[in-house]
N, C-alpha and C positions, 0 to 999 in steps of 0.2 A: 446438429446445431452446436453439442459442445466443440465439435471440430473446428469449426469455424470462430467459438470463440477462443481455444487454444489458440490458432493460427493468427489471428486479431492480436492475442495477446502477447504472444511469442513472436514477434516481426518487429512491433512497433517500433519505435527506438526513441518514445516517449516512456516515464516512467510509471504506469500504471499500478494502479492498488484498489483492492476492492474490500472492504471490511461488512462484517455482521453487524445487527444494532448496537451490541455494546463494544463498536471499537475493535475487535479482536481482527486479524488477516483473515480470510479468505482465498484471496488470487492475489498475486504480482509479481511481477515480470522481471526478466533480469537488468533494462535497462531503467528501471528505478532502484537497483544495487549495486550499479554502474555508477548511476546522479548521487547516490548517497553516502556512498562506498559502505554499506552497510553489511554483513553479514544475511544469510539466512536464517540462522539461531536468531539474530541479534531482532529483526521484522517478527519472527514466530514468540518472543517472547516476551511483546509488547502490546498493551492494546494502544491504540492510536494517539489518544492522550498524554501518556506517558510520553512518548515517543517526542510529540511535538514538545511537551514542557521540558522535555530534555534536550532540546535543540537540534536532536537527531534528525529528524525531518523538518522541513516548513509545514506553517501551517495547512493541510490541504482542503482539498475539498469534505472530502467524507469526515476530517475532524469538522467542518464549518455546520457541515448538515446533523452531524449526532448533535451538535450543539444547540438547535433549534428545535430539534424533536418534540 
């Protein structure tokens, strides 16, 4: 199974991100580092939050859903 989700995630050439409950990364892929021209450091050392009030990323999903919790 994780094969399959590597492979899911590694292909796509949508930008995919997957974070914990409090915002922090998870999984994402390279071509959401592509869309954002962001660094690896720069993803690892943000939780989701920050990110968006920094206009680093758009709003996304997984910031819209921590926010409902």
């Amino acid at each position: 199974m994780l094969s399959l989700l590597s492979n899911v995630l590694n292909t796509s050439s949508d930008g995919l991100f997957v974070c914990n409950i409090e915002g922090y990364p998870i999984l994402y892929n390279e071509a959401l580092l592509e869309m954002t021209n962001l660094s690896h450091s720069f993803i690892n050392s943000y939780v989701i939050y920050d990110a968006v009030e920094m206009m680093a990323v758009p709003k996304t999903s997984a910031a819209i859903v921590l926010e409902t919790k």
